[in-house]
N, CA, C and O atoms as CSV, one atom per row, in Angstrom:
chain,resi,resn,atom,element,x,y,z
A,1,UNK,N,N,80.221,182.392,107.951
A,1,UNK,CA,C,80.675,181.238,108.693
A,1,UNK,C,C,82.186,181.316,108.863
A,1,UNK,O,O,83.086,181.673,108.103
A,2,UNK,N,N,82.165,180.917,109.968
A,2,UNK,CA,C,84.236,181.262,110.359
A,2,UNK,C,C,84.253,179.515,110.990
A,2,UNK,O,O,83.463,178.836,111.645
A,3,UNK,N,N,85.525,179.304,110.415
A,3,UNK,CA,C,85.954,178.089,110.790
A,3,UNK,C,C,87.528,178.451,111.286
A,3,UNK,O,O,88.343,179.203,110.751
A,4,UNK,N,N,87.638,177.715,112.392
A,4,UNK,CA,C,88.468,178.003,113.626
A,4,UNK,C,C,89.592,176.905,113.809
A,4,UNK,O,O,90.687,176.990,114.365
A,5,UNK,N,N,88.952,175.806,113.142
A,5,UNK,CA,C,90.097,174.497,113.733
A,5,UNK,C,C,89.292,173.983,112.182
A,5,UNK,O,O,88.135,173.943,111.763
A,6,UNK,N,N,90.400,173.706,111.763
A,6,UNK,CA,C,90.391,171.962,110.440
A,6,UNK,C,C,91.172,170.929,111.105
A,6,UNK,O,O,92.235,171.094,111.703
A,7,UNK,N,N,90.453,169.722,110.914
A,7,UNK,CA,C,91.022,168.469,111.878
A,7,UNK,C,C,91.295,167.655,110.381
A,7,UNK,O,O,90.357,167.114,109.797
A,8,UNK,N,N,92.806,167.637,109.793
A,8,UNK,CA,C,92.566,166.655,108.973
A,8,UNK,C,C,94.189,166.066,108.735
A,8,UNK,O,O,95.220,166.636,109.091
A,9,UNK,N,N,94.082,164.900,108.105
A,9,UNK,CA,C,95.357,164.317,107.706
A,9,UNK,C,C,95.812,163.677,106.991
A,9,UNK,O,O,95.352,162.600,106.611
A,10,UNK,N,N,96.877,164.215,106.621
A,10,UNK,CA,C,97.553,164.365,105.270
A,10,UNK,C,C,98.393,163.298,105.333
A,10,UNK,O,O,99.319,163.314,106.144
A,11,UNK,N,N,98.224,162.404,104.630
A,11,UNK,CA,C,99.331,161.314,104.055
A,11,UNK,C,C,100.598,162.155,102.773
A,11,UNK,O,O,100.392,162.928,101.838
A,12,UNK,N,N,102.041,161.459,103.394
A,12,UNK,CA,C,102.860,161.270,102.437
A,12,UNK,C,C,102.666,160.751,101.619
A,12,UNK,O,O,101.731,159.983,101.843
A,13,UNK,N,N,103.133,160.654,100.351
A,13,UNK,CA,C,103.201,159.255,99.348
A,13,UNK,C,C,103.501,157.771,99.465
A,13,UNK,O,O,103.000,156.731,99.039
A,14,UNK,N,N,104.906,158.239,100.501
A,14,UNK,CA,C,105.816,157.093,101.438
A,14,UNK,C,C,104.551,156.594,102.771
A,14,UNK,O,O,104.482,155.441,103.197
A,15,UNK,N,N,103.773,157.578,103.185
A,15,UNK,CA,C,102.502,156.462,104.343
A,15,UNK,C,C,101.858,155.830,103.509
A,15,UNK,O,O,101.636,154.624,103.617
A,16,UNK,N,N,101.268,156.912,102.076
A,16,UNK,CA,C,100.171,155.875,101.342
A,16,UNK,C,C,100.744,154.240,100.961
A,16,UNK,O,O,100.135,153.171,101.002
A,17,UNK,N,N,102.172,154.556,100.579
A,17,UNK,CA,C,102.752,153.083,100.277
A,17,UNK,C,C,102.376,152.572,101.508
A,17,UNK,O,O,101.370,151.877,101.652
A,18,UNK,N,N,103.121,152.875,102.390
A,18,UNK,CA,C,103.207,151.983,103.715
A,18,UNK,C,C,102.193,151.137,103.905
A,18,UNK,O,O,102.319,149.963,104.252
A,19,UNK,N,N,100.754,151.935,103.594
A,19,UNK,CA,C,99.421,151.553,104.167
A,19,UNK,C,C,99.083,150.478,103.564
A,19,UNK,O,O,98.757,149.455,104.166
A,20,UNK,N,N,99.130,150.606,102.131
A,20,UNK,CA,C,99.304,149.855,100.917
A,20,UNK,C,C,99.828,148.688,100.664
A,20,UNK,O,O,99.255,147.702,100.201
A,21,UNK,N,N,101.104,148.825,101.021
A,21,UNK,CA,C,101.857,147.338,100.933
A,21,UNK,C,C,102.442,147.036,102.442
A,21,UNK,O,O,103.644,146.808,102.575
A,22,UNK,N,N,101.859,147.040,103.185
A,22,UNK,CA,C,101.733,147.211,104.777
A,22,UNK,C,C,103.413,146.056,105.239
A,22,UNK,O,O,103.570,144.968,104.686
A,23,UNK,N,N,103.858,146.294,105.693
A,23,UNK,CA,C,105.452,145.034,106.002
A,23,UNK,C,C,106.642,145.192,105.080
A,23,UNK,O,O,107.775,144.842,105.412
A,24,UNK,N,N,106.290,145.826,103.706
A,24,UNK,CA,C,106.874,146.031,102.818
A,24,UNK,C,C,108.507,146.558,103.339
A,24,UNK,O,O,108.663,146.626,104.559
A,25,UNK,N,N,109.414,146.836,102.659
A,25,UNK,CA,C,110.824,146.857,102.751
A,25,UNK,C,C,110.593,149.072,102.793
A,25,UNK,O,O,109.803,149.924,102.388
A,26,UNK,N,N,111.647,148.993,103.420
A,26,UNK,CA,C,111.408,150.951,103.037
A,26,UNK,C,C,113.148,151.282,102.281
A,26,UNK,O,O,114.280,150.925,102.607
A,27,UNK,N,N,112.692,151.979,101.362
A,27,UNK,CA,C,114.250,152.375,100.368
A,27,UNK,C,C,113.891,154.019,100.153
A,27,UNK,O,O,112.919,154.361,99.479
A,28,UNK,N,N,114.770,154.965,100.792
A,28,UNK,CA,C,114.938,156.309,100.297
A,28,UNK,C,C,113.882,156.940,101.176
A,28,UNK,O,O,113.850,158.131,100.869
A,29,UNK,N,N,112.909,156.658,102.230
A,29,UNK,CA,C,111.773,157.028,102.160
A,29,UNK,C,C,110.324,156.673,101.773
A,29,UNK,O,O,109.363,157.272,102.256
A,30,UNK,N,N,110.231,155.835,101.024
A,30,UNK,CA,C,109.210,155.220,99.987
A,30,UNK,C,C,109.228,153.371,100.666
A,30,UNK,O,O,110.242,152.794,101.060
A,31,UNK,N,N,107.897,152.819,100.630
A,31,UNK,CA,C,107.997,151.430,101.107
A,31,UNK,C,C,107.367,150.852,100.130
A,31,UNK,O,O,106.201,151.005,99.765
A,32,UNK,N,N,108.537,149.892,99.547
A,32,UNK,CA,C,107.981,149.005,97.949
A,32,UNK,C,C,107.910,147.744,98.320
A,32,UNK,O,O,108.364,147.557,99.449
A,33,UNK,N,N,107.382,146.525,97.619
A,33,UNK,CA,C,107.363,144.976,98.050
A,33,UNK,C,C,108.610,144.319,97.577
A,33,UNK,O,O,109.154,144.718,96.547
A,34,UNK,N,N,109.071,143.380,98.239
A,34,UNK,CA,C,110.032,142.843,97.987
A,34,UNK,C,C,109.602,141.409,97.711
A,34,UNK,O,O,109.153,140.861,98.718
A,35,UNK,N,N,109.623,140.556,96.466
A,35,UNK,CA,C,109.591,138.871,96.377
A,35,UNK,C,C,110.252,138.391,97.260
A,35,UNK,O,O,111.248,138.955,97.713
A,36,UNK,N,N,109.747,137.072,97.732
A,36,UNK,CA,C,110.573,136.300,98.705
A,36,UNK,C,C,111.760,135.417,97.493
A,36,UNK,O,O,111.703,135.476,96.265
A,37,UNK,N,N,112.781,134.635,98.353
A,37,UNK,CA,C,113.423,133.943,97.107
A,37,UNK,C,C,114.363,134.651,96.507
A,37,UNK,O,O,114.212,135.867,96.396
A,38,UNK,N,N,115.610,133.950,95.967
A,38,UNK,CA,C,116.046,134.509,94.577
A,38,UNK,C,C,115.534,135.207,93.486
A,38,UNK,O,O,114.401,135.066,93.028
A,39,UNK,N,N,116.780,136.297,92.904
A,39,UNK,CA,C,115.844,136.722,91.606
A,39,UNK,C,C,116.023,135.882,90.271
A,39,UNK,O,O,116.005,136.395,89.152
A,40,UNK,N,N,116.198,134.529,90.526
A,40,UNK,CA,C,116.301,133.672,89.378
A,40,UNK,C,C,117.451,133.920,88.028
A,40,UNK,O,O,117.179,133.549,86.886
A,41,UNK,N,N,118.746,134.602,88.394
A,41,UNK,CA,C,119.325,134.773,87.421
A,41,UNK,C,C,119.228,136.100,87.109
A,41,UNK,O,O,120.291,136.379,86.556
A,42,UNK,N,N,118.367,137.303,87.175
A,42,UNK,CA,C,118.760,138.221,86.714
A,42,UNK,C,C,119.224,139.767,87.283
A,42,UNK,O,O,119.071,140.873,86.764
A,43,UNK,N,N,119.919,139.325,88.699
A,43,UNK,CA,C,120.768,140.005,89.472
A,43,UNK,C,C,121.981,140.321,88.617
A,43,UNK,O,O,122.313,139.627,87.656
A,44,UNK,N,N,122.535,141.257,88.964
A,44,UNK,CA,C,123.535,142.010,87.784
A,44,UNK,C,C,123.157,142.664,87.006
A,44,UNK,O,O,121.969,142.920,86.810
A,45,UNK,N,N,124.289,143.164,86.265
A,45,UNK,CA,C,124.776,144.882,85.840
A,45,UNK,C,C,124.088,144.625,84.128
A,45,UNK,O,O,124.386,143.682,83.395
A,46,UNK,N,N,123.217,145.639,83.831
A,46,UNK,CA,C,122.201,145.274,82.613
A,46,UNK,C,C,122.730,146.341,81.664
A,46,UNK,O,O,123.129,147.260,82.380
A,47,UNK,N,N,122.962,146.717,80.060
A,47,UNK,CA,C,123.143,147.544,79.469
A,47,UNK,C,C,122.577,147.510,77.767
A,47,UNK,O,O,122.310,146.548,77.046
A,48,UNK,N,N,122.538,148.786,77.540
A,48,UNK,CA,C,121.966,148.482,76.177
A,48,UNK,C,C,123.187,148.791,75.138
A,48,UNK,O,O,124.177,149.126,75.788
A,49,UNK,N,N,123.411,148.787,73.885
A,49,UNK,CA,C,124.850,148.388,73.053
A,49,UNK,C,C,125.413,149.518,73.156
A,49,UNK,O,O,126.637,149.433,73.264
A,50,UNK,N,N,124.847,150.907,73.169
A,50,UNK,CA,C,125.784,152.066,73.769
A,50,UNK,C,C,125.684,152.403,74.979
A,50,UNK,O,O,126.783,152.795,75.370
A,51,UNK,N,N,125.095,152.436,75.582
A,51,UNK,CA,C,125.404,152.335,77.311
A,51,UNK,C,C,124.888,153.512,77.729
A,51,UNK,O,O,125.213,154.000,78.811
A,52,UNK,N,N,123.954,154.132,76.829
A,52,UNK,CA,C,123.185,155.215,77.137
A,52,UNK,C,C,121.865,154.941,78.171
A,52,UNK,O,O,121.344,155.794,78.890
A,53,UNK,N,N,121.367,153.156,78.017
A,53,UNK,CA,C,120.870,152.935,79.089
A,53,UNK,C,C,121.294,151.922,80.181
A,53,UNK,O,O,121.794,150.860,79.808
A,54,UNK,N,N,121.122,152.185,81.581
A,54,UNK,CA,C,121.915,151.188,82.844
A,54,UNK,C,C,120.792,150.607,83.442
A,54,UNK,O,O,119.811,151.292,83.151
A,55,UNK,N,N,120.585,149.955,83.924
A,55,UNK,CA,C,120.051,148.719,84.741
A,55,UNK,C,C,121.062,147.634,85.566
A,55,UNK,O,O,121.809,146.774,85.101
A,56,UNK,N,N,120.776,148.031,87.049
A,56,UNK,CA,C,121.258,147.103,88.481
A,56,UNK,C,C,120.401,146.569,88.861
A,56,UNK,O,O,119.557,147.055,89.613
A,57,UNK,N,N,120.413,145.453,88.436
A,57,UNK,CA,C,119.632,144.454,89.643
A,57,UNK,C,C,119.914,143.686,90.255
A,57,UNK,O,O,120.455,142.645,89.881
A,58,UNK,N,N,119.400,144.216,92.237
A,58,UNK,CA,C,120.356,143.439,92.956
A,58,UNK,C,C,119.831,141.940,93.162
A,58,UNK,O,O,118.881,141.421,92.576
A,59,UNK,N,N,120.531,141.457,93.971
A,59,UNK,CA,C,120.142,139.989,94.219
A,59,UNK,C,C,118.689,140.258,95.871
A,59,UNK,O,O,118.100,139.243,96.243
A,60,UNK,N,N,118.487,141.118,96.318
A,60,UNK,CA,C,117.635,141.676,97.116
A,60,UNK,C,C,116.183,142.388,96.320
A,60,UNK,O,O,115.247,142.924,96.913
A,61,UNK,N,N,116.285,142.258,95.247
A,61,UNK,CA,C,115.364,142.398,94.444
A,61,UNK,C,C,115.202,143.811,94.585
A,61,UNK,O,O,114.060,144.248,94.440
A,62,UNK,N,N,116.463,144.894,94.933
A,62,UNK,CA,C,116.462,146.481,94.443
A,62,UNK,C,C,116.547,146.430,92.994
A,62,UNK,O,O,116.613,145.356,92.396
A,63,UNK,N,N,116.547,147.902,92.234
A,63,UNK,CA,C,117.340,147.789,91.163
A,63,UNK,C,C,117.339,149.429,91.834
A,63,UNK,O,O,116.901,149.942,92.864
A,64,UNK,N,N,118.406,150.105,90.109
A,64,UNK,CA,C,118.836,151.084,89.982
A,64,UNK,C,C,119.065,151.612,88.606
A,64,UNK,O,O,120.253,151.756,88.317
A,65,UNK,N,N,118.297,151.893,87.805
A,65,UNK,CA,C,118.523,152.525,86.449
A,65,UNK,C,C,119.015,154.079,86.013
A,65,UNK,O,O,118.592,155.097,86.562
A,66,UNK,N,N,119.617,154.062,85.339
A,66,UNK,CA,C,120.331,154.845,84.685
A,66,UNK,C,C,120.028,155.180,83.189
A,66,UNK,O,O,120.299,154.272,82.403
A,67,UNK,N,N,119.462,156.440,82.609
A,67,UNK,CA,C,119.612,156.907,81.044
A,67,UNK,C,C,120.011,158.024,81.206
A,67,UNK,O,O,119.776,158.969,81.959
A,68,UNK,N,N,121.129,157.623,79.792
A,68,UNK,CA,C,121.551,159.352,79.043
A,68,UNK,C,C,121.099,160.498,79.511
A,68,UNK,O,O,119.914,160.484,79.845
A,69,UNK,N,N,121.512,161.206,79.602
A,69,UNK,CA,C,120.709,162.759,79.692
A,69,UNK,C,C,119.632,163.140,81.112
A,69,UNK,O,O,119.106,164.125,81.631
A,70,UNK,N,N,119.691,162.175,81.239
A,70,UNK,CA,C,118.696,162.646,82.629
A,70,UNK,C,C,119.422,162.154,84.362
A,70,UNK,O,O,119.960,161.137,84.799
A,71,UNK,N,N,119.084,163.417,84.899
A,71,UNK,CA,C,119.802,164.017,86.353
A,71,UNK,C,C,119.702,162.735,87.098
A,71,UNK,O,O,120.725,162.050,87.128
A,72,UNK,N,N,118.892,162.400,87.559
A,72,UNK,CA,C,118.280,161.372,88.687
A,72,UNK,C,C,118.057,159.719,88.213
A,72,UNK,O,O,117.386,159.268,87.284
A,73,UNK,N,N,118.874,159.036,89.212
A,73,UNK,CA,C,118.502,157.788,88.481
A,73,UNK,C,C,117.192,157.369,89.229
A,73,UNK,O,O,116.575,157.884,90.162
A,74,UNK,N,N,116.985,156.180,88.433
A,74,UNK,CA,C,115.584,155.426,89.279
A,74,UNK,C,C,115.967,154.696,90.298
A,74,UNK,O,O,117.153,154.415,90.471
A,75,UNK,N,N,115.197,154.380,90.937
A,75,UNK,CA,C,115.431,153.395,91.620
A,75,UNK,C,C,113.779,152.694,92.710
A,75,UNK,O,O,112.769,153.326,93.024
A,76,UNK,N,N,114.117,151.322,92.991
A,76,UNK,CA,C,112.838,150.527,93.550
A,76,UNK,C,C,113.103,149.302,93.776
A,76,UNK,O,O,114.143,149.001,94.362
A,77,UNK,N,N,112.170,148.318,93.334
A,77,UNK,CA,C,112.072,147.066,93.476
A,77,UNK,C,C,111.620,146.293,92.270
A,77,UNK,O,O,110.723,146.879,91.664
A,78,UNK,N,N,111.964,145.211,91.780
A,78,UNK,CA,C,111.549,144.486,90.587
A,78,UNK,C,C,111.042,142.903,92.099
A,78,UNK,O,O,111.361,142.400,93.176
A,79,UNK,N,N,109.725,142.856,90.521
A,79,UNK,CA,C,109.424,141.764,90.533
A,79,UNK,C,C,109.319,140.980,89.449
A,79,UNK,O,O,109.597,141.563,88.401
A,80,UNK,N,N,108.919,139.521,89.321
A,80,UNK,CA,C,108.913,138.359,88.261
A,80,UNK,C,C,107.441,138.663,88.125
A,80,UNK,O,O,106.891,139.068,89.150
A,81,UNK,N,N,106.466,138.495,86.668
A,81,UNK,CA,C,105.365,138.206,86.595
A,81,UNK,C,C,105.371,137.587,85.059
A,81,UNK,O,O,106.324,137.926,84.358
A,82,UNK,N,N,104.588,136.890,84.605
A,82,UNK,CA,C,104.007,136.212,83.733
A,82,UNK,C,C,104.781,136.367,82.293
A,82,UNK,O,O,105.160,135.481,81.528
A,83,UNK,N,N,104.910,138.096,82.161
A,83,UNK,CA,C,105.813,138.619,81.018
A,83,UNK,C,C,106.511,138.832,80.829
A,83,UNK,O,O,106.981,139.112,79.726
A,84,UNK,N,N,107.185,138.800,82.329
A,84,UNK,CA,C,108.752,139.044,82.523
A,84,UNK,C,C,109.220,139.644,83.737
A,84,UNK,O,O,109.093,138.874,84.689
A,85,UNK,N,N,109.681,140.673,84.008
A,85,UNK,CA,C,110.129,141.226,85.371
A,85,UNK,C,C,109.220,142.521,84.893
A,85,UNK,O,O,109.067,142.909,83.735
A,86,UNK,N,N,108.492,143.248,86.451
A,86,UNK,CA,C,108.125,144.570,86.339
A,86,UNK,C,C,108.992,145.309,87.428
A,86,UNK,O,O,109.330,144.744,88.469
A,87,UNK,N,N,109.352,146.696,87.101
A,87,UNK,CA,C,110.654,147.486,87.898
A,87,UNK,C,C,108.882,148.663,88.788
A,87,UNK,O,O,107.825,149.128,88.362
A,88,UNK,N,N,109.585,148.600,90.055
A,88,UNK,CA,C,108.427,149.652,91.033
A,88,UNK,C,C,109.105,150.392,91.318
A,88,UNK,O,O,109.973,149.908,92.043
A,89,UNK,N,N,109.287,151.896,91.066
A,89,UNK,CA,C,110.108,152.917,91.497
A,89,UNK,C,C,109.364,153.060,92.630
A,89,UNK,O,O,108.473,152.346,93.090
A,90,UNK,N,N,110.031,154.468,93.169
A,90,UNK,CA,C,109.367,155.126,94.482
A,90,UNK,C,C,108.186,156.193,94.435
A,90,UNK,O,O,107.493,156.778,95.267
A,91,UNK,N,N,108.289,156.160,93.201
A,91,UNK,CA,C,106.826,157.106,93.119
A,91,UNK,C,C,106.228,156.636,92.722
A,91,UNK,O,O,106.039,157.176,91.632
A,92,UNK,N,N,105.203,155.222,92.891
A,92,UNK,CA,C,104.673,154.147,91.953
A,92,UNK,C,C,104.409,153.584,90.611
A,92,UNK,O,O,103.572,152.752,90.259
A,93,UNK,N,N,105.575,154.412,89.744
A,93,UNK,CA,C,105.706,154.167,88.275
A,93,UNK,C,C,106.202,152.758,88.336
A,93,UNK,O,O,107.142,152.491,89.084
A,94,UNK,N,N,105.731,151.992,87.724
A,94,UNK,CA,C,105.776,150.528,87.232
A,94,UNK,C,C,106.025,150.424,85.360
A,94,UNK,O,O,105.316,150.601,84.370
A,95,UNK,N,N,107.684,149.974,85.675
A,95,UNK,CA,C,107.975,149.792,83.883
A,95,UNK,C,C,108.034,147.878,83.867
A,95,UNK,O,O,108.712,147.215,84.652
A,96,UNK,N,N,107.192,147.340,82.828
A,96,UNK,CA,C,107.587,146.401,82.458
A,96,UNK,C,C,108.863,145.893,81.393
A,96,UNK,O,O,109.185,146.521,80.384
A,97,UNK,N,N,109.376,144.874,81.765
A,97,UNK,CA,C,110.574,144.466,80.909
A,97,UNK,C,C,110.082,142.822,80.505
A,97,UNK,O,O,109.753,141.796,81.101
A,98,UNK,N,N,110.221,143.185,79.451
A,98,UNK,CA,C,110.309,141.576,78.946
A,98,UNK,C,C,112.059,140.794,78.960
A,98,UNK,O,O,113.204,141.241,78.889
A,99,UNK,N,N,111.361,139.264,79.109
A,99,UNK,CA,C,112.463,138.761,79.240
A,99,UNK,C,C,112.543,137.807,77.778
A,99,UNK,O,O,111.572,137.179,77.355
A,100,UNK,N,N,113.860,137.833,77.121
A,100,UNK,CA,C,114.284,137.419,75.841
A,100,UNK,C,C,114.873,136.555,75.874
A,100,UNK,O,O,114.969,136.110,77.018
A,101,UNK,N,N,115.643,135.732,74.766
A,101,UNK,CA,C,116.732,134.594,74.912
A,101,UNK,C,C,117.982,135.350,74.732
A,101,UNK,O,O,119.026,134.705,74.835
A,102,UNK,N,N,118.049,136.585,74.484
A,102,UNK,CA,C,119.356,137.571,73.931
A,102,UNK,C,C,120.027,138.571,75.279
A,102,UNK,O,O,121.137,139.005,75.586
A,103,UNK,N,N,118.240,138.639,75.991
A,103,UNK,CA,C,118.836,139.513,77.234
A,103,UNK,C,C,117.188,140.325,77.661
A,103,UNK,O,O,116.156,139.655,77.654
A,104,UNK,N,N,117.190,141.265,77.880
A,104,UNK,CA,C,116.101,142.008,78.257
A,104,UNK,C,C,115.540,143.082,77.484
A,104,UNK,O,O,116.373,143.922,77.143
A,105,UNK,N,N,114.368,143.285,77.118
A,105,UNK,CA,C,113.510,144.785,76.420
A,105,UNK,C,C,113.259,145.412,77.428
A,105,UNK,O,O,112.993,144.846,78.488
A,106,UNK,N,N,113.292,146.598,77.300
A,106,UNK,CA,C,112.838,147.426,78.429
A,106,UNK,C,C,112.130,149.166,77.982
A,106,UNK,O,O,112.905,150.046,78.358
A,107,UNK,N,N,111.008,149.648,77.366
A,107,UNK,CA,C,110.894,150.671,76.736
A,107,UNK,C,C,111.378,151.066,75.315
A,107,UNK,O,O,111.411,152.247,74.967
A,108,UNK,N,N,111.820,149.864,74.360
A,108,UNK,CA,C,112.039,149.736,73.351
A,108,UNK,C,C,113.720,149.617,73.169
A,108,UNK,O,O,114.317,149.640,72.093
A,109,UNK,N,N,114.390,149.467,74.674
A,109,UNK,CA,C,115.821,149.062,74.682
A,109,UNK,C,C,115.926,147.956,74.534
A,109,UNK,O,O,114.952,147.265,74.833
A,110,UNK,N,N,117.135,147.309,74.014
A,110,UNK,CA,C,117.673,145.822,74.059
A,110,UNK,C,C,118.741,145.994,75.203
A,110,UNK,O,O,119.838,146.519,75.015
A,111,UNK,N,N,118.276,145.466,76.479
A,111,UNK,CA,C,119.612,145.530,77.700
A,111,UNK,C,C,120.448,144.358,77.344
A,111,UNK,O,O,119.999,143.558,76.523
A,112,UNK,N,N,121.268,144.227,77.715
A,112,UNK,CA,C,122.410,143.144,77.435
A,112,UNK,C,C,123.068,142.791,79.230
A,112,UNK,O,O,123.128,143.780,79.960
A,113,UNK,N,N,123.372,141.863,79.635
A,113,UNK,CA,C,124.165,141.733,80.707
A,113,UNK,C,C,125.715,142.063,80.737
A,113,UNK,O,O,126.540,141.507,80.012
A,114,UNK,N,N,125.957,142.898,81.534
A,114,UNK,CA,C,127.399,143.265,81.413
A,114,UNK,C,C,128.680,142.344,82.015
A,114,UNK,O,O,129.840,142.728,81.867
């Protein structure tokens, strides 16, 4: 059997989002959801007591993280849910952060507001 023509199509990661969260905001390539509204206070520059880890969160509900030792920062969209804020990168990794009376947990960090 000889096959002559394949008819098929290939999604990006960035269409599967698209398809996915269909209206969604597009950052870098990649289309994440954005909350309507304020981010209730926790826009601004986030850090942990040595500053080995960074956290930006804008008032547009981007962020931008930063750790020690590693090349590439993150970056996506946070939202508010039940436990606290969850961060959506561009490759659909979802980190939850709890929210504290001291400041933020985030992967066993204590962030602090800078």
């Amino acid at each position: 059997m000889r096959i002559d023509h394949v008819d098929a199509t290939i999604f990006s990661t960035a269409s599967l989002l698209a398809l996915a969260f269909g209206g969604a905001d597009k950052i870098d390539g990649g289309f994440l959801p954005r909350p309507a509204g304020p981010p209730e206070g926790f826009a601004g520059f986030w850090r942990n007591a040595d500053g080995t880890v960074r956290l930006c969160l804008a008032e547009d509900w981007s962020y931008e993280g930063k750790v020690a030792g590693r090349r590439r920062s993150a970056r996506g969209t946070y939202s508010r849910d039940d436990a606290g804020l969850v961060l959506s990168d561009e490759t659909g990794l979802r980190t939850r952060i709890a929210v504290g009376q001291d400041g933020l947990e985030m992967a066993g960090h204590q962030l602090f507001k800078a």
